[in-house]
C-alpha positions as a Markdown table, in Angstrom:
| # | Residue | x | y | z |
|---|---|---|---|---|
| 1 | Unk | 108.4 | 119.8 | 87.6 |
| 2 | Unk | 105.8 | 118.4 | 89.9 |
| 3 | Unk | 103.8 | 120.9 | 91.8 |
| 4 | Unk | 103.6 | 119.5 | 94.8 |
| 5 | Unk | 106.9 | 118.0 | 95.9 |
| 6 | Unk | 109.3 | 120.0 | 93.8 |
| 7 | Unk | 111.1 | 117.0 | 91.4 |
| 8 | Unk | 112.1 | 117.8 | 88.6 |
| 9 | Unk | 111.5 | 115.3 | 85.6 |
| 10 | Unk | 114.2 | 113.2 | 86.8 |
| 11 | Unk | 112.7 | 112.2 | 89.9 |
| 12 | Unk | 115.5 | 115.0 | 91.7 |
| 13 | Unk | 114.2 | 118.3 | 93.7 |
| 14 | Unk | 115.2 | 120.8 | 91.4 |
| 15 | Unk | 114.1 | 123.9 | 93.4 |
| 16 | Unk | 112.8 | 122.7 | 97.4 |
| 17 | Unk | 109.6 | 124.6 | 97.7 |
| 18 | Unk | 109.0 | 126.5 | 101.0 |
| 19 | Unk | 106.5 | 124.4 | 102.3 |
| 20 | Unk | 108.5 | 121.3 | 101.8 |
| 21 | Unk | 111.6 | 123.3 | 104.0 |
| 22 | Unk | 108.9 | 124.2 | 106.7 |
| 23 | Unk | 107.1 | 120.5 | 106.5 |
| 24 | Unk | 111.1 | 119.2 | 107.3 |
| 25 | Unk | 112.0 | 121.7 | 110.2 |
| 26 | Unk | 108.4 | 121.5 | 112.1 |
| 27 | Unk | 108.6 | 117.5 | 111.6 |
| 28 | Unk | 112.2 | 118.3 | 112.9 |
| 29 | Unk | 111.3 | 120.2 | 115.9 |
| 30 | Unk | 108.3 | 117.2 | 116.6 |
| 31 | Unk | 110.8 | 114.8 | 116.7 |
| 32 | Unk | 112.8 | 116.5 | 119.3 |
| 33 | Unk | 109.5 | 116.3 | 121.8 |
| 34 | Unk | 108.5 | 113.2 | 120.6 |
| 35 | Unk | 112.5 | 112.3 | 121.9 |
| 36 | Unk | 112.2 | 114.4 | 125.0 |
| 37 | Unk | 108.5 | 113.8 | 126.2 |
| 38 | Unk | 107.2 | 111.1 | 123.9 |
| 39 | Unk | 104.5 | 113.2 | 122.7 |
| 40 | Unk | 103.6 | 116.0 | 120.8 |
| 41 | Unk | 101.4 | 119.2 | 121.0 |
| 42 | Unk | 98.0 | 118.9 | 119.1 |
| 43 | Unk | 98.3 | 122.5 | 118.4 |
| 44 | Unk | 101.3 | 122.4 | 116.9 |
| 45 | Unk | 99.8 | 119.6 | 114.6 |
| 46 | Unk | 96.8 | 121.8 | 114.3 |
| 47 | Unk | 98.7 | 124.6 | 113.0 |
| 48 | Unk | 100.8 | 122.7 | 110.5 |
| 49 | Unk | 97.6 | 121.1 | 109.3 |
| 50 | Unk | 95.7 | 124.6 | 108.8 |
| 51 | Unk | 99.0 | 125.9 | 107.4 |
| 52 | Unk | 98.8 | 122.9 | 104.7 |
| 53 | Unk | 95.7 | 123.3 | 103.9 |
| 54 | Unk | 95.8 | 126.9 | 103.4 |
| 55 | Unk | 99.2 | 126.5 | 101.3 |
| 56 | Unk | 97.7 | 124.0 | 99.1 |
| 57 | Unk | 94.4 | 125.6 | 98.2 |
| 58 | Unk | 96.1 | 129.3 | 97.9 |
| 59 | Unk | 99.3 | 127.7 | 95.4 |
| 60 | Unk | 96.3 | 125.3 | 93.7 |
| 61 | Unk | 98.6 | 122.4 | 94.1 |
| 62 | Unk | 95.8 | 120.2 | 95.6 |
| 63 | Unk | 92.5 | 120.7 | 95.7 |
| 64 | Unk | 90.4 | 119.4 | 98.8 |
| 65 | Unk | 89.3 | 116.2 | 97.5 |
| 66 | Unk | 93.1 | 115.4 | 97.0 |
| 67 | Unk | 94.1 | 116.2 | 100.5 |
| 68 | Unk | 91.0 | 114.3 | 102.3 |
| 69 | Unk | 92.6 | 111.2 | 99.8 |
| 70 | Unk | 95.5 | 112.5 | 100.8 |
| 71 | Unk | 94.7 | 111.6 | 105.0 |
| 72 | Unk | 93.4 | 108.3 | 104.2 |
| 73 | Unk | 96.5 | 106.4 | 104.7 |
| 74 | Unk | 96.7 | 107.6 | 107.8 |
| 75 | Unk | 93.4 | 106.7 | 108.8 |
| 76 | Unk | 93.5 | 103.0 | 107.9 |
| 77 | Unk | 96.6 | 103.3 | 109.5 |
| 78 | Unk | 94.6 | 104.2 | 113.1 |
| 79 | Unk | 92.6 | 101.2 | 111.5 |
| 80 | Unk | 95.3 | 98.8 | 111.8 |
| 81 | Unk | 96.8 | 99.8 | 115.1 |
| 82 | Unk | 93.5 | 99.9 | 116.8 |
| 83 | Unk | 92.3 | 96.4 | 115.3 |
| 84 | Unk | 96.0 | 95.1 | 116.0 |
| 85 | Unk | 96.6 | 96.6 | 119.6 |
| 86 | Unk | 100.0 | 97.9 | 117.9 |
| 87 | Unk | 101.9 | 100.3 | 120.1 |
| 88 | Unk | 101.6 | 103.7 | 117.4 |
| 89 | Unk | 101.0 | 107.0 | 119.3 |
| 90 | Unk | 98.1 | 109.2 | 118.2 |
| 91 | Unk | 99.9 | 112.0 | 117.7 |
| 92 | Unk | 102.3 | 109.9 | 115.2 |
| 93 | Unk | 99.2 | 109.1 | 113.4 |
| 94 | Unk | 98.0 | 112.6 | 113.5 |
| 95 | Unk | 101.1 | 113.8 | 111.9 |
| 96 | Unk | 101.0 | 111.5 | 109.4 |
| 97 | Unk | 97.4 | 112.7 | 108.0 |
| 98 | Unk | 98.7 | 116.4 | 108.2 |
| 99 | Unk | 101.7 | 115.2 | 105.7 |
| 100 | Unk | 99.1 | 113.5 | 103.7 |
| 101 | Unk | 97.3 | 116.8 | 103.3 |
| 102 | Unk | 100.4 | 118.3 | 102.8 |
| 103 | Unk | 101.8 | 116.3 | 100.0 |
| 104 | Unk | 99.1 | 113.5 | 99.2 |
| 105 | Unk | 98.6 | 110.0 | 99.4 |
| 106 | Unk | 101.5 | 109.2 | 97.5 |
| 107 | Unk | 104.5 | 111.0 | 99.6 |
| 108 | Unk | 102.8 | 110.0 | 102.8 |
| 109 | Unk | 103.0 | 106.3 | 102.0 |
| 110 | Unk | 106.4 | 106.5 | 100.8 |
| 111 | Unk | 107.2 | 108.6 | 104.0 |
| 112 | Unk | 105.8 | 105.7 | 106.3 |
| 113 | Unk | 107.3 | 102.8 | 104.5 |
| 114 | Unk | 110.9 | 104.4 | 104.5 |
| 115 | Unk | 110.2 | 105.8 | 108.7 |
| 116 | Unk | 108.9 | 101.8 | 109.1 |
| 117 | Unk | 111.9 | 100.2 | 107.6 |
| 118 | Unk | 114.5 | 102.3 | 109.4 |
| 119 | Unk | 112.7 | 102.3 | 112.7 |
| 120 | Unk | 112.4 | 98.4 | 112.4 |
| 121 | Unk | 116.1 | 98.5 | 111.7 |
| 122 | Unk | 117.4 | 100.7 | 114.8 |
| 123 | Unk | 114.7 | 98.7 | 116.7 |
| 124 | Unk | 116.9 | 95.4 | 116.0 |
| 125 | Unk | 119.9 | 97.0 | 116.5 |
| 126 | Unk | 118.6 | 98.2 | 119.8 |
| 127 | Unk | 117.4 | 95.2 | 121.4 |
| 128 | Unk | 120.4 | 93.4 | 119.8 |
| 129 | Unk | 122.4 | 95.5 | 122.1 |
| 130 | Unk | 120.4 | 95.4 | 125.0 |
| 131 | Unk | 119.7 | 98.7 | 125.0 |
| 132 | Unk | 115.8 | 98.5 | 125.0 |
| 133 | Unk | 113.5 | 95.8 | 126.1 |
| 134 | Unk | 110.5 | 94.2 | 123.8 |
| 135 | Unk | 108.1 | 95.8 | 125.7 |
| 136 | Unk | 109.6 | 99.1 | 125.0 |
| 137 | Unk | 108.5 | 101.8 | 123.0 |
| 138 | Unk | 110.4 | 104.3 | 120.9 |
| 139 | Unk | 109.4 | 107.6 | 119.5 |
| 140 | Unk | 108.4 | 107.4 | 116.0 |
| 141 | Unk | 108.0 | 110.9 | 114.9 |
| 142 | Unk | 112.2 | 111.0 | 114.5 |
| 143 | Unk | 111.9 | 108.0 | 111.9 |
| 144 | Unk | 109.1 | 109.7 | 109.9 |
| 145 | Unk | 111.2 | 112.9 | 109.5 |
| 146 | Unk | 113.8 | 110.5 | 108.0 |
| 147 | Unk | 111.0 | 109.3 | 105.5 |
| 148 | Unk | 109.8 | 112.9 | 105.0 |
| 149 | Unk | 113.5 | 113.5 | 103.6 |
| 150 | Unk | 113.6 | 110.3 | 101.8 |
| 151 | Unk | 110.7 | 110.8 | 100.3 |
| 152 | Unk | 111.2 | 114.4 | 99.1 |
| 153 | Unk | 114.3 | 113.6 | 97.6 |
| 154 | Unk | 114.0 | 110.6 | 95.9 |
């Protein structure tokens, strides 16, 4: 069983470790302000961070060389949006390094590939119906908690 997401040999969560449960519901509970304000509290982000870190160093599932690897996707992804004007919030950046330092590089990359694909489906959908312009943003936060789940339980 892998330490750090809980799968099992066959690629299943056998027994969903706590921090995986509390990683869901505070991604969760972003995603509701991210819906209702379209941003998120930095100390909230801070707090999830510190509780990562402190997790994974106490439990030895990563030590801190793995969860600074563990941020960089999220940093080349500020790289990208900033180079390429792209319309990503900071704080949906943000969260992403704090799930990097939570789970590694691996998990967070699935995570944004799987929030990426579904957002750029409901964004079709969306402006297929008229119901948001181009120019329009959506939150983002709401997709990544749907790659979070994806990517803990695949």
């Amino acid at each position: 069983m892998s330490e750090r997401t809980g799968k099992g040999d066959n690629g299943k969560i056998g027994f969903m470790r706590l921090p995986a449960i509390i990683l869901i519901c505070a991604v969760a509970v972003l995603a509701f302000a991210d819906i209702k304000k379209k941003s998120v509290s930095l100390l909230s982000l801070i707090g999830l961070l510190a509780f990562s870190v402190i997790w994974n160093l106490v439990s030895n599932d990563m030590n801190i060389i793995m969860m600074v690897i563990g941020a960089i996707p999220a940093g080349l992804l500020f790289l990208i949006v900033r180079l390429g004007r792209l319309k990503i919030g900071t704080g949906d950046i943000l969260l992403a390094a704090v799930l990097g330092v939570a789970l590694g590089a691996d998990t967070v990359c699935v995570t944004l590939l799987v929030a990426s694909l579904i957002c750029a489906v409901v964004s079709i959908m969306l402006l297929a119906a008229k119901k948001i312009k181009r120019d329009q943003t959506i939150p983002f936060i709401p997709f990544m908690g749907a790659g979070l789940a994806v990517s803990l339980f695949l």
